[in-house]
C-alpha positions in Angstrom: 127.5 66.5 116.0 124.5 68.7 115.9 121.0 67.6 117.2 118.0 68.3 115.2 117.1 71.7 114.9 120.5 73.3 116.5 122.1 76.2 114.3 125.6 75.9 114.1 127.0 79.5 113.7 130.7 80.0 111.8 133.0 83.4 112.2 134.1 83.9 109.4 136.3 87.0 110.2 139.3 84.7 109.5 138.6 83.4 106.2 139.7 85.2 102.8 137.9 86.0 99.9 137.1 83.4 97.9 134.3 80.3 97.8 134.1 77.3 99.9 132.5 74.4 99.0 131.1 72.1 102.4 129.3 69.1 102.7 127.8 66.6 105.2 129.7 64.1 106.4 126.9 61.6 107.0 124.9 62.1 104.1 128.1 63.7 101.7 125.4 64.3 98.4 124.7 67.5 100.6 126.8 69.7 99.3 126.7 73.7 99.1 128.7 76.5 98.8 129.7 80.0 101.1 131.0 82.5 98.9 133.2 85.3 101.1 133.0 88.7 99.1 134.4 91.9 100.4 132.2 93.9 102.7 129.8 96.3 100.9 129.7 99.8 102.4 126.3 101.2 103.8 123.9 103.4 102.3 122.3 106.4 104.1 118.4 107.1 103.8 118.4 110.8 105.4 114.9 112.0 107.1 115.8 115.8 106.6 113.9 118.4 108.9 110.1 118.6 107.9 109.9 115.4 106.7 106.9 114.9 108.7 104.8 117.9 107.0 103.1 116.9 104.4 103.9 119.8 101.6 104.8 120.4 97.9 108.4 120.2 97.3 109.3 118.3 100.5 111.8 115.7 100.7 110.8 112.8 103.0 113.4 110.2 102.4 116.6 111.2 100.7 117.3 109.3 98.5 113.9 108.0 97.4 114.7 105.4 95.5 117.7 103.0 96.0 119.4 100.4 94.4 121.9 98.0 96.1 123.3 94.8 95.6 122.3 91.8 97.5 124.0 92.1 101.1 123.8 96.0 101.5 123.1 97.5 104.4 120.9 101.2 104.5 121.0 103.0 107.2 118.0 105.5 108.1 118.8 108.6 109.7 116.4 110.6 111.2 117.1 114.5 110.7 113.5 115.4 111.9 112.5 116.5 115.2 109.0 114.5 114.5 109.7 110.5 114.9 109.2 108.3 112.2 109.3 104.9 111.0 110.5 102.9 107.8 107.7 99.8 107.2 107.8 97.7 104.7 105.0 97.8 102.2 102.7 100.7 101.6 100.0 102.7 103.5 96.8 101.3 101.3 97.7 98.3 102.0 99.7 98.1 105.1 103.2 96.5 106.8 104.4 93.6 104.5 106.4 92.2 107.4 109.5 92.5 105.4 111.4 95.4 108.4 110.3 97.4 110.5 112.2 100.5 112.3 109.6 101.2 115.2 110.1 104.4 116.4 112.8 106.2 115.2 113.4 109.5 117.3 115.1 112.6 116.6 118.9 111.9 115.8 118.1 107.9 116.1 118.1 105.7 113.0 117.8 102.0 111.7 119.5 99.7 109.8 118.4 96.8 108.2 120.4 94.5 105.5 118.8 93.5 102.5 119.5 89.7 102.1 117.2 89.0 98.6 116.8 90.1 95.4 113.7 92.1 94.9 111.9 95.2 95.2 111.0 96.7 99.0 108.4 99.8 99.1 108.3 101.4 102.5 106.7 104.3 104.1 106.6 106.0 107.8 103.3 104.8 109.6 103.1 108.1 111.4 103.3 110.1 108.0 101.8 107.6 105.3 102.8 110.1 102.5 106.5 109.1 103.4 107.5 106.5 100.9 110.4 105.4 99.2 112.1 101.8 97.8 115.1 100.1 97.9 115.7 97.8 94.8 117.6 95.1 95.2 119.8 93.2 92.2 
């Protein structure tokens, strides 16, 4: 038995598609359900070289504008030989808190998996006109 405020943690690389319905033993009206899906590929967000000079015509993050389903994984790449980061939010009126890259160097990148429904603006903090959003359904 768990104590108050213990996470209990299940693998389940073992388990096959399909839902499973749990409950507590001690108080058994608590009951939820963990549906298993099949894994959803990742998504790559390129920074291409000269992302971080501001000019007409530039790309900055390629794709722009995603959408994924729930449980999707992007992956940022950064191309550039600037460094960059991927905030959430936007540059008027700062980091949301949602994820943040840090630093990403030339040839590094970050991943992050979106876990809610929604839409996510970002931008780089070094470059503020860097944006671009994932949309999530």
């Amino acid at each position: 038995m768990k104590n108050q405020g213990e996470t209990f943690q299940l693998d389940t690389n073992d388990l096959e598609i399909g839902e499973y319905e749990y409950y507590c033993i001690v108080h058994p009206w608590m009951i939820s359900q963990l549906i298993i899906e099949e894994p959803k590929e990742p998504v790559t967000v390129l920074m291409p070289d000269g992302a971080g000079i501001k000019q007409e015509g530039q790309i900055y993050y390629d794709p722009e504008m995603l959408q994924v389903e729930i449980g999707t994984t992007v992956i940022w790449i950064n191309e550039d030989s600037a460094a960059h980061t991927v905030t959430s939010g936007n540059a008027q009126d700062g980091p949301d808190g949602v994820f943040d890259s840090g630093m990403i160097l030339a040839g590094d990148s970050f991943e992050y998996t979106f876990a809610s429904q929604g839409k996510d603006d970002y931008y780089c903090i070094v470059h503020p006109w860097m944006v671009g959003s994932v949309e999530v359904g």
